[in-house]
C-alpha positions, 0 to 999 in steps of 0.5 A: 517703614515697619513691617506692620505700616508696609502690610496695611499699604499691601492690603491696600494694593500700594504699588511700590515700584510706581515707575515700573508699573506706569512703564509696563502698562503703557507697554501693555496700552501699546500692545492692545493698539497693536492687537486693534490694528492686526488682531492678534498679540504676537508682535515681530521681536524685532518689529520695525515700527516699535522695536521696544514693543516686540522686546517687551511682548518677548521679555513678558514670555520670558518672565512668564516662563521664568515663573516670576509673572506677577498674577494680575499681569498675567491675567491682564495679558490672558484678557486680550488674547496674549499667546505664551507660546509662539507656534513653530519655535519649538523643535518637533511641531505637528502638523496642525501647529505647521497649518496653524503658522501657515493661517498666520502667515497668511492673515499677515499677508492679507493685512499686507494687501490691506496696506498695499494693495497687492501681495508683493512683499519684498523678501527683505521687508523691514517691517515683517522680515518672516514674512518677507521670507514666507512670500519668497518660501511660497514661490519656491514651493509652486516652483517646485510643484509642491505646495498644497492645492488648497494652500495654493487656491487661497494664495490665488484668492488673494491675487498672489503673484507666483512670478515676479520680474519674470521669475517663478 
């Protein structure tokens, strides 16, 4: 096809690759049905309910800081709140950015609760292993009289269990 055929398509968004794109918009579809049902867009990289989704939304970070993200894809993303930084993975966080995993964290176990009825996340739980290990991290805290009063006030607000099998 010549040059001149392959510009008019251009001008009018001919999509070369149509496979490619089908693939990352019903990736994107899923994603907004992920961000429907936990309200946010940070899917479990390995997410026990749809691996493929978590390799996606990671491999999206990676092309964006890659700097090979095509702009309206990005913009799509932008559109539904997609962080391009998980707070907490880079070495030296702050304080707010720490408090602000901690709110996470603790919105995930309230989606928990929602699911379950209680806040007994197994420490191995498949679905969310973080936050199976965030669970496991508060008890130690308490146990060790070191968490934050107020941090402790929200977990008891959610009927937190800070003893399980007789453990603390």
């Amino acid at each position: 096809i010549s040059l001149d055929k392959q510009e008019r398509l251009n001008s009018l968004g001919f999509v070369w690759n149509a496979s490619n794109t089908l693939s990352w918009d019903l990736m994107f579809l899923r994603l907004e049905c992920y961000k429907g049902q936990y309200g946010d867009c940070r899917v479990p990289h390995r997410w026990a309910e749809d691996t493929s989704l978590g390799k996606w939304v990671n491999g999206q970070r990676v092309i964006y800081k890659s700097g090979k993200m095509r702009t309206d894809r990005k913009e799509r993303l932008d559109s539904i709140g997609f962080e391009w930084s998980i707070i907490g993975q880079n070495k030296g966080t702050s304080t707010s950015n720490t408090s602000l995993r901690w709110n996470e964290m603790f919105q995930r176990l309230q989606h928990y609760k929602q699911e379950h009825g209680n806040c007994l996340v197994p420490h191995c739980y498949a679905e969310d292993i973080t936050l199976g290990r965030w669970v496991r991290t508060q008890r130690s805290e308490y146990k060790k009289k070191k968490i934050k009063p107020d941090k402790q006030e929200r977990l008891d607000s959610l009927g937190f269990k800070w003893s399980v099998n007789g453990r603390t």
